[in-house]
PyMOL Python script that loads the backbone (N, CA, C, O; Angstrom):
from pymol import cmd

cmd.read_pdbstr("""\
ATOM      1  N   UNK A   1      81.783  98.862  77.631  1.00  0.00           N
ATOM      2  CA  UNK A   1      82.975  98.070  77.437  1.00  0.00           C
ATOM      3  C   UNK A   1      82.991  97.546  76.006  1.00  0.00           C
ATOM      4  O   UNK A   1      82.046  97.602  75.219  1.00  0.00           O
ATOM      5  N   UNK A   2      84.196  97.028  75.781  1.00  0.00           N
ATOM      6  CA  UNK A   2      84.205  96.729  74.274  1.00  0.00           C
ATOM      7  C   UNK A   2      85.338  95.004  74.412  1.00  0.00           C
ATOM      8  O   UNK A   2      86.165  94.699  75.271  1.00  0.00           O
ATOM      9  N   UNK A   3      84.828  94.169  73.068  1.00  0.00           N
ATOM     10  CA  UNK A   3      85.242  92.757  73.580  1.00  0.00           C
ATOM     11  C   UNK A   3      85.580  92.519  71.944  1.00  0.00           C
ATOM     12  O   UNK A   3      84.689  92.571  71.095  1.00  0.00           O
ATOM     13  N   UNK A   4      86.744  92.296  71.679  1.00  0.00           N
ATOM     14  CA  UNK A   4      87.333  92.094  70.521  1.00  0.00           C
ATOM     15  C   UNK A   4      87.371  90.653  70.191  1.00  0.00           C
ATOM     16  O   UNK A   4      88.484  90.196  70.451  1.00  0.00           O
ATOM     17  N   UNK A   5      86.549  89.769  69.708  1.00  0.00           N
ATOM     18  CA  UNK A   5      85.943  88.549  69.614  1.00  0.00           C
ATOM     19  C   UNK A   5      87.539  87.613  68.788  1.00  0.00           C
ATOM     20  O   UNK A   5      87.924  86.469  69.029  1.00  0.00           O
ATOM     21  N   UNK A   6      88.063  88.506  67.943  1.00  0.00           N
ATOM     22  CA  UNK A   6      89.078  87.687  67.400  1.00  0.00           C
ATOM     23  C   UNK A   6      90.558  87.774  67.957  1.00  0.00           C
ATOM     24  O   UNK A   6      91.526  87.114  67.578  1.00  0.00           O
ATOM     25  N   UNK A   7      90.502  88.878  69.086  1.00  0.00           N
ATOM     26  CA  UNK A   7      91.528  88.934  70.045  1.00  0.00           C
ATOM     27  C   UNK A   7      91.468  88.254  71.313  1.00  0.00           C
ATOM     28  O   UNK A   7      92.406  87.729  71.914  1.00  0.00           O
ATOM     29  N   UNK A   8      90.123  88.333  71.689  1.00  0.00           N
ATOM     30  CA  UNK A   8      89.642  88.423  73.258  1.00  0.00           C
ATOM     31  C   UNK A   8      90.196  89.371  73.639  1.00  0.00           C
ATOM     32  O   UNK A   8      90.794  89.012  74.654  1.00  0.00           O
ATOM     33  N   UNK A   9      90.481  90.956  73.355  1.00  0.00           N
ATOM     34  CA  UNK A   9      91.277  91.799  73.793  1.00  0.00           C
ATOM     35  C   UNK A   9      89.733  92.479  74.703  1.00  0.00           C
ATOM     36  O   UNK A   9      88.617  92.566  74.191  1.00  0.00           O
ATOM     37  N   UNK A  10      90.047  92.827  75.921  1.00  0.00           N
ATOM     38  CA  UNK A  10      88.916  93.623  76.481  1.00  0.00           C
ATOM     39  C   UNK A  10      89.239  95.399  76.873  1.00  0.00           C
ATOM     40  O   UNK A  10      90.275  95.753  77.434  1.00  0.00           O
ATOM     41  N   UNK A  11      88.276  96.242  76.504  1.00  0.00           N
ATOM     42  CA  UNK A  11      88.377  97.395  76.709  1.00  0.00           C
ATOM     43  C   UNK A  11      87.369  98.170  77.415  1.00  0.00           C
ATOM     44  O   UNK A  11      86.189  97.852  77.566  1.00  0.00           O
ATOM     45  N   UNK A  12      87.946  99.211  77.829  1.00  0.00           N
ATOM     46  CA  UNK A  12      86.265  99.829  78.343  1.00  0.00           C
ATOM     47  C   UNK A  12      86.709 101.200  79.554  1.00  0.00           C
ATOM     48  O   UNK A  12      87.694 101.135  80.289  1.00  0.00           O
ATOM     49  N   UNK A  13      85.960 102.099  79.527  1.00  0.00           N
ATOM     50  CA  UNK A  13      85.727 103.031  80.711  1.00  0.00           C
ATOM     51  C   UNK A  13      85.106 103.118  81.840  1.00  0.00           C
ATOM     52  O   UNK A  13      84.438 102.187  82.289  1.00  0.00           O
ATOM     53  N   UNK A  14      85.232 104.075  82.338  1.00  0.00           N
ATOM     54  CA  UNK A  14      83.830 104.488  83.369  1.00  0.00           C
ATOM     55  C   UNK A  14      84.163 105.932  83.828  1.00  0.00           C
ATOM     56  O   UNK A  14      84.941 106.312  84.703  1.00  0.00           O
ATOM     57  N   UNK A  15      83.274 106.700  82.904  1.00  0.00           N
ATOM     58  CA  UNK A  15      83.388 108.147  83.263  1.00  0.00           C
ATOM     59  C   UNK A  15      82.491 108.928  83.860  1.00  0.00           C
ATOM     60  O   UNK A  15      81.495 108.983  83.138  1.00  0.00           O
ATOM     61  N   UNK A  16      82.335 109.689  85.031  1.00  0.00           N
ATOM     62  CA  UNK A  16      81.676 110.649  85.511  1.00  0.00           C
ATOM     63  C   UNK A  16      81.952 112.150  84.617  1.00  0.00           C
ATOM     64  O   UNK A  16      82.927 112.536  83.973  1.00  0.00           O
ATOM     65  N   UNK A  17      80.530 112.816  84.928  1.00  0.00           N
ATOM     66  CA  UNK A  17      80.468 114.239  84.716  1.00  0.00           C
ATOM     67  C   UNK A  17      79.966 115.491  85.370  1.00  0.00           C
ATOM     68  O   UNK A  17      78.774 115.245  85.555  1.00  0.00           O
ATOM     69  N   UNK A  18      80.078 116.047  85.578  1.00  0.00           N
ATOM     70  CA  UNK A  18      79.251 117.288  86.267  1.00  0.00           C
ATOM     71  C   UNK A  18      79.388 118.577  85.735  1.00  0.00           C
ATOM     72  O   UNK A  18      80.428 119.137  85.385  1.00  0.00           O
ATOM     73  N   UNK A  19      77.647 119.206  85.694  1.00  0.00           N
ATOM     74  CA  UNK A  19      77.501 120.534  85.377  1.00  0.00           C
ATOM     75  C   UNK A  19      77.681 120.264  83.800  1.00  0.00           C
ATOM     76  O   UNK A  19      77.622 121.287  83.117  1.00  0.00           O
ATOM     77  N   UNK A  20      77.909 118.948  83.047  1.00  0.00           N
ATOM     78  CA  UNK A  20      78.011 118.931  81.438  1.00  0.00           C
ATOM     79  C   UNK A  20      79.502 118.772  81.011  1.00  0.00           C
ATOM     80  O   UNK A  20      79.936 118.547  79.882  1.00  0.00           O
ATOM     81  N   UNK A  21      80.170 118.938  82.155  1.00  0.00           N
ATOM     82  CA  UNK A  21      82.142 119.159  81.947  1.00  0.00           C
ATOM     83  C   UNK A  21      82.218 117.439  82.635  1.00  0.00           C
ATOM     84  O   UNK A  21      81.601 116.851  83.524  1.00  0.00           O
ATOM     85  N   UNK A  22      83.323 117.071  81.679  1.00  0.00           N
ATOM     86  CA  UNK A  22      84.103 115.965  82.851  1.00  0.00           C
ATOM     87  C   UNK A  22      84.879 116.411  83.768  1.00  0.00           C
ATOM     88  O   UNK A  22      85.509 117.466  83.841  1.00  0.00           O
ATOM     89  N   UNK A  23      84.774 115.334  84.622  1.00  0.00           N
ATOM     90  CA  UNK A  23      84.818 115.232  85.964  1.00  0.00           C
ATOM     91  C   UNK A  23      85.734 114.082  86.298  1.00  0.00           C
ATOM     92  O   UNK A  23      86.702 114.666  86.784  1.00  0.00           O
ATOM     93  N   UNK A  24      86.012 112.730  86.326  1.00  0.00           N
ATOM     94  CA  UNK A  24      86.778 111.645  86.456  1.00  0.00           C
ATOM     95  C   UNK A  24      86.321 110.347  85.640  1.00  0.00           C
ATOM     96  O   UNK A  24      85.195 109.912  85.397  1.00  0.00           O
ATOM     97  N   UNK A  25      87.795 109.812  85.252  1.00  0.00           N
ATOM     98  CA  UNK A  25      87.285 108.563  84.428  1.00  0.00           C
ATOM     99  C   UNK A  25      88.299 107.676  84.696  1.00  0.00           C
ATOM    100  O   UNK A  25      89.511 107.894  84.675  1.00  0.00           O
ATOM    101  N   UNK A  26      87.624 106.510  84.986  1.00  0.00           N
ATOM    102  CA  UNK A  26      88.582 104.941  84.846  1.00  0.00           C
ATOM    103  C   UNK A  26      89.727 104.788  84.193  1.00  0.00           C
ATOM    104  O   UNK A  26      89.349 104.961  83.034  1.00  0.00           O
ATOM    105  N   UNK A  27      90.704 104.613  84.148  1.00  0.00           N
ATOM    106  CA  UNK A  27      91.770 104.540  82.950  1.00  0.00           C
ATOM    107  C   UNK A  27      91.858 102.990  83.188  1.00  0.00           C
ATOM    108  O   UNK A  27      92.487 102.636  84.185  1.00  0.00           O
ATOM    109  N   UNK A  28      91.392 102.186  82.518  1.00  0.00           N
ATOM    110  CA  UNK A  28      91.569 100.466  82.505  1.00  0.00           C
ATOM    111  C   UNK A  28      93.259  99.936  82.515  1.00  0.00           C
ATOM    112  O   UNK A  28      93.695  99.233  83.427  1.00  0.00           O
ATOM    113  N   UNK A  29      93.944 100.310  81.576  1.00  0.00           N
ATOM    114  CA  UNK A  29      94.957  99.860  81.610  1.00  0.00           C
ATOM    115  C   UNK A  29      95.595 100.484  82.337  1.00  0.00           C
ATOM    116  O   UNK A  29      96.372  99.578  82.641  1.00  0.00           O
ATOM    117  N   UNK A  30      96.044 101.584  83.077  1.00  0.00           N
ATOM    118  CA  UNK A  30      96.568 101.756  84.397  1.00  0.00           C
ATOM    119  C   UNK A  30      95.988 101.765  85.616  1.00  0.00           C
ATOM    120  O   UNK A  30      96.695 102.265  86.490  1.00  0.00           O
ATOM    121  N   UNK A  31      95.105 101.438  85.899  1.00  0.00           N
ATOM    122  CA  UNK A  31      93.783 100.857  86.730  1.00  0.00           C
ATOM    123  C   UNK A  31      94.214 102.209  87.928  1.00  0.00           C
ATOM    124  O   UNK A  31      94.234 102.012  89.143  1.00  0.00           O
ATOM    125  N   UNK A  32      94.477 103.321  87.393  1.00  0.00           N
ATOM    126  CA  UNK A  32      93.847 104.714  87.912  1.00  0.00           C
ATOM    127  C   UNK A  32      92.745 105.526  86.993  1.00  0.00           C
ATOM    128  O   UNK A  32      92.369 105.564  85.822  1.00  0.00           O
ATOM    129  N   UNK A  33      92.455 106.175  88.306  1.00  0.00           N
ATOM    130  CA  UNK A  33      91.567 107.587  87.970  1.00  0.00           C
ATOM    131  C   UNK A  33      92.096 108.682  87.707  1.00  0.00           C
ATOM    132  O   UNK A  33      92.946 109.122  88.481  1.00  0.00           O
ATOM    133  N   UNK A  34      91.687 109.483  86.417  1.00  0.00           N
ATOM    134  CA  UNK A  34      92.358 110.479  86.146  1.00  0.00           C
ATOM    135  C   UNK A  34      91.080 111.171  86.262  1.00  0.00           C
ATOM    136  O   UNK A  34      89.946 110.706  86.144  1.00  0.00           O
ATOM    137  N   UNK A  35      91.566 112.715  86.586  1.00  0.00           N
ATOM    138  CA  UNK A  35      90.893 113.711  86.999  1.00  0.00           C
ATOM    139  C   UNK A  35      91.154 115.119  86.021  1.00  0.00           C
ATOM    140  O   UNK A  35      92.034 115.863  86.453  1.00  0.00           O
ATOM    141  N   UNK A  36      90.569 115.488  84.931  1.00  0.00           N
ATOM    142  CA  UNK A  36      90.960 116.322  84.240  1.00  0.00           C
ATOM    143  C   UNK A  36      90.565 117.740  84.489  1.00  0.00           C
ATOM    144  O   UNK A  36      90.684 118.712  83.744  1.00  0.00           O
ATOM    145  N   UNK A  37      90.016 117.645  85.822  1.00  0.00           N
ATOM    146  CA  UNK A  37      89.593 119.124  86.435  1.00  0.00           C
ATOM    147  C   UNK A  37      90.623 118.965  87.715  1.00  0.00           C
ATOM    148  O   UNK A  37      91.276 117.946  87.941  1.00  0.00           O
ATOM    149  N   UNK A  38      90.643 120.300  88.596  1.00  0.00           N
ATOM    150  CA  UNK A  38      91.640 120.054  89.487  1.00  0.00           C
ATOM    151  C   UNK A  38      90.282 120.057  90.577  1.00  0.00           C
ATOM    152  O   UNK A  38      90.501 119.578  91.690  1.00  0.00           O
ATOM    153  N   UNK A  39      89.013 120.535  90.314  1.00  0.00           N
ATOM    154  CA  UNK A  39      88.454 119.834  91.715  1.00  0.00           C
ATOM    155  C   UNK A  39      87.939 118.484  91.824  1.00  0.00           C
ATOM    156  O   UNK A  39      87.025 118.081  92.543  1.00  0.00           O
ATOM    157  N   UNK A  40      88.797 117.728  90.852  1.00  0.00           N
ATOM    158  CA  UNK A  40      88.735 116.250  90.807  1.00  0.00           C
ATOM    159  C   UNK A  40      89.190 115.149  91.442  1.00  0.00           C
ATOM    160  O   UNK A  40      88.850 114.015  91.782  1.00  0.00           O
ATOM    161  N   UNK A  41      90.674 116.414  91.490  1.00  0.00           N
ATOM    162  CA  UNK A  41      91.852 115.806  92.521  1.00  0.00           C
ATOM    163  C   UNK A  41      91.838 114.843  93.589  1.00  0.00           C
ATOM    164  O   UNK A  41      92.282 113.698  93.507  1.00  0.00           O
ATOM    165  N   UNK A  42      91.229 115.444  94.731  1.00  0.00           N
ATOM    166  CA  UNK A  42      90.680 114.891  96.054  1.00  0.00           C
ATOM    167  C   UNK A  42      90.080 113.387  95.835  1.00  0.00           C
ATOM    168  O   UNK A  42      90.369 112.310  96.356  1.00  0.00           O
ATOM    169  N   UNK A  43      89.322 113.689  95.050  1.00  0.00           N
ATOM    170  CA  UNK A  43      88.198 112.207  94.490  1.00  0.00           C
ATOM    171  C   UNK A  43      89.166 111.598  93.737  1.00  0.00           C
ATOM    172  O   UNK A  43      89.025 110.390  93.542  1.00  0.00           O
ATOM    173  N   UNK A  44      89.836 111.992  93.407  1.00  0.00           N
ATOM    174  CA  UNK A  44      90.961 110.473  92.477  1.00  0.00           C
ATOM    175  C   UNK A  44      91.823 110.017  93.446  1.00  0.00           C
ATOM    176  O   UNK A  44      91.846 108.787  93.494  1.00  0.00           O
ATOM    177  N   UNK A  45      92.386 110.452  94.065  1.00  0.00           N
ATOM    178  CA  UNK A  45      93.720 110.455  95.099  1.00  0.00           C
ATOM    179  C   UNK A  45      92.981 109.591  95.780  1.00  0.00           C
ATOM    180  O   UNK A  45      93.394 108.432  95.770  1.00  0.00           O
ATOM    181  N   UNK A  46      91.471 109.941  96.695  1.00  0.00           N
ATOM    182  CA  UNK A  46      90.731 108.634  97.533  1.00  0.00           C
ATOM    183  C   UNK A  46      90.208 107.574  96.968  1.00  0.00           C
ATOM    184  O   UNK A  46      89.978 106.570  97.643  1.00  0.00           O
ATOM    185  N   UNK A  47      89.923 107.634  95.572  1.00  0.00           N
ATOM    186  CA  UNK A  47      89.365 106.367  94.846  1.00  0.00           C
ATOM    187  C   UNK A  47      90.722 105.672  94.289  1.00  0.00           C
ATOM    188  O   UNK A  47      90.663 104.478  93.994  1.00  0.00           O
ATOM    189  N   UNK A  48      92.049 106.440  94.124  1.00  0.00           N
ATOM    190  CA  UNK A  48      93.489 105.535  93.681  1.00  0.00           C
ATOM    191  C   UNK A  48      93.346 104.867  94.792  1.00  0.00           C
ATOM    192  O   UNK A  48      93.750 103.738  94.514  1.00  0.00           O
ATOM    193  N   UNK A  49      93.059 104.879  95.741  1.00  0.00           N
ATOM    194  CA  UNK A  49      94.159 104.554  97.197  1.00  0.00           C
ATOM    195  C   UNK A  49      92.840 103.093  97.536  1.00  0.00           C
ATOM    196  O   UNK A  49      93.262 102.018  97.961  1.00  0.00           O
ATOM    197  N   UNK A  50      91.498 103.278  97.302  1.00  0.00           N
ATOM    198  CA  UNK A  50      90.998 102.047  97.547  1.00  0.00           C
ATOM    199  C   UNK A  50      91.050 101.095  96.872  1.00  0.00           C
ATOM    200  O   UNK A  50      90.078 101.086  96.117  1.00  0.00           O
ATOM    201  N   UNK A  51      91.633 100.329  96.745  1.00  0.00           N
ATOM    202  CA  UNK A  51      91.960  98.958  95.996  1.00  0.00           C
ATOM    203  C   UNK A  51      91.150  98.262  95.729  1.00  0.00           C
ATOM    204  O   UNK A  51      91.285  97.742  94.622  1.00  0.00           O
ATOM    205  N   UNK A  52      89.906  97.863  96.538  1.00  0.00           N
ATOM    206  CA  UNK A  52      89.145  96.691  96.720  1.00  0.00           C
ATOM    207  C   UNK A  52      87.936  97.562  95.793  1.00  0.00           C
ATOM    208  O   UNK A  52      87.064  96.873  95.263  1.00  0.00           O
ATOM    209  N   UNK A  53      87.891  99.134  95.595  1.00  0.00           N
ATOM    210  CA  UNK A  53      86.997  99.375  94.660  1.00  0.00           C
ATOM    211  C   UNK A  53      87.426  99.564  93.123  1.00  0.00           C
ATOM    212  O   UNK A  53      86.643  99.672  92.180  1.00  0.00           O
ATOM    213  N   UNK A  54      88.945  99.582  93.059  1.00  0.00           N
ATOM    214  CA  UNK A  54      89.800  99.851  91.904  1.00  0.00           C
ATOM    215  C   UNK A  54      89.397  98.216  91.291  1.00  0.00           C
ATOM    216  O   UNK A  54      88.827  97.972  90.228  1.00  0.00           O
ATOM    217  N   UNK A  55      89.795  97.412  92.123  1.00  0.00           N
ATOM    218  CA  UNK A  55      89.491  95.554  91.615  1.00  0.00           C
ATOM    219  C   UNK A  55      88.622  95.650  91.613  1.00  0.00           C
ATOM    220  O   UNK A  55      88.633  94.765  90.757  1.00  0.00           O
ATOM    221  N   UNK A  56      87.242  95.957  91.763  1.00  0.00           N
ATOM    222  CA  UNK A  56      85.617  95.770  91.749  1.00  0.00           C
ATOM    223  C   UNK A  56      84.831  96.266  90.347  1.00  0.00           C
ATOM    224  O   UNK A  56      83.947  95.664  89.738  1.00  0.00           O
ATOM    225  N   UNK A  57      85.541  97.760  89.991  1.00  0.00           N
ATOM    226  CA  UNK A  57      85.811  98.280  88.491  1.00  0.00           C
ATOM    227  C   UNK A  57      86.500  97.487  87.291  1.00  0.00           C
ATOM    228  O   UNK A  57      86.057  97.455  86.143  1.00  0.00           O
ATOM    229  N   UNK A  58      87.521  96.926  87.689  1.00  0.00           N
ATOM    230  CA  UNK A  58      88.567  96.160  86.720  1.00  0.00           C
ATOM    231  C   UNK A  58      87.724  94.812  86.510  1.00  0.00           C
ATOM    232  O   UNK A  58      87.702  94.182  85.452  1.00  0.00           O
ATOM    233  N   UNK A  59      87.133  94.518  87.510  1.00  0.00           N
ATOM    234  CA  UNK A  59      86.426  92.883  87.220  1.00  0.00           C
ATOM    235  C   UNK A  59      84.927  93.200  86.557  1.00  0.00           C
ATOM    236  O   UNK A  59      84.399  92.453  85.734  1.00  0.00           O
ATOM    237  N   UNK A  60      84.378  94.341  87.018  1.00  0.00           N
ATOM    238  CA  UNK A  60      83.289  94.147  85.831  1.00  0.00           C
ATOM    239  C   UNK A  60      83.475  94.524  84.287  1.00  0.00           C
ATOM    240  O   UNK A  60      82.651  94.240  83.417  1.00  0.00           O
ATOM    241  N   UNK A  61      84.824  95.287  84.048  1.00  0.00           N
ATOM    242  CA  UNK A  61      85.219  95.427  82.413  1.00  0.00           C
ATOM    243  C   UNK A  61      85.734  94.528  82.110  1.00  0.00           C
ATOM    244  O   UNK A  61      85.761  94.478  80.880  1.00  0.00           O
ATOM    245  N   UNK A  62      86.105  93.880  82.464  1.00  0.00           N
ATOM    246  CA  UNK A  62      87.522  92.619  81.830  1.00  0.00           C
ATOM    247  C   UNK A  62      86.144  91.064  82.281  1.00  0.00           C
ATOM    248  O   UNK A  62      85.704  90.326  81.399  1.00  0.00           O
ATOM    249  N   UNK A  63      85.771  90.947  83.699  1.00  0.00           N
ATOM    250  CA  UNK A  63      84.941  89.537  83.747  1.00  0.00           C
ATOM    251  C   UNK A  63      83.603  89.861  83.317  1.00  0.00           C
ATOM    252  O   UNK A  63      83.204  89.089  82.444  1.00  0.00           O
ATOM    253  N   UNK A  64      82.933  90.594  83.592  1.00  0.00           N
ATOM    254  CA  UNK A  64      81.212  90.700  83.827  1.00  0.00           C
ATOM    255  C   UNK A  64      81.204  91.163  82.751  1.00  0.00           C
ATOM    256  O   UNK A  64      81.074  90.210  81.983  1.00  0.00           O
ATOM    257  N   UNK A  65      81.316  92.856  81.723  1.00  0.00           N
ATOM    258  CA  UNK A  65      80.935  93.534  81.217  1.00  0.00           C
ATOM    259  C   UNK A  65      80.732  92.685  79.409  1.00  0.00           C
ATOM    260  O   UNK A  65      79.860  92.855  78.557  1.00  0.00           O
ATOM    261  N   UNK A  66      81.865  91.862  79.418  1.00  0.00           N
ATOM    262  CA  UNK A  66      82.205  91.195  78.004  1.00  0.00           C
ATOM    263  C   UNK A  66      81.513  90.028  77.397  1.00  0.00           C
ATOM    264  O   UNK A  66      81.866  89.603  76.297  1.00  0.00           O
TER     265      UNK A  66
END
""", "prot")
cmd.dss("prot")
cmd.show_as("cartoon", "prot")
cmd.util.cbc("prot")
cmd.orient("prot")
């Protein structure tokens, strides 16, 4: 994560990989998962749809990580 001391602006990821290729990553400011492979799909569509782990991600970049 990244913490812009004269903004308080907060930034940050969380990316998986597999086999050396990406695989899925956090998008913070639209608090989805994008999937830049299509056998990613499945795994973004079930990790969009849980909320309580989408807020669990968003609170350690923005509260904990900074």
């Amino acid at each position: 994560c990244e913490w812009d001391d004269e903004t308080n602006e907060v930034d940050g990821y969380e990316q998986f990989g597999y086999d050396g290729e990406d695989f899925i990553t956090f998008d913070l400011q639209t608090e989805t998962w994008v999937a830049p492979k299509q056998q990613a799909v499945v795994t973004k569509h079930k990790w969009d749809s849980n909320k309580a782990f989408i807020t669990s991600v968003k609170n350690y970049y923005t509260q904990i990580c900074p």
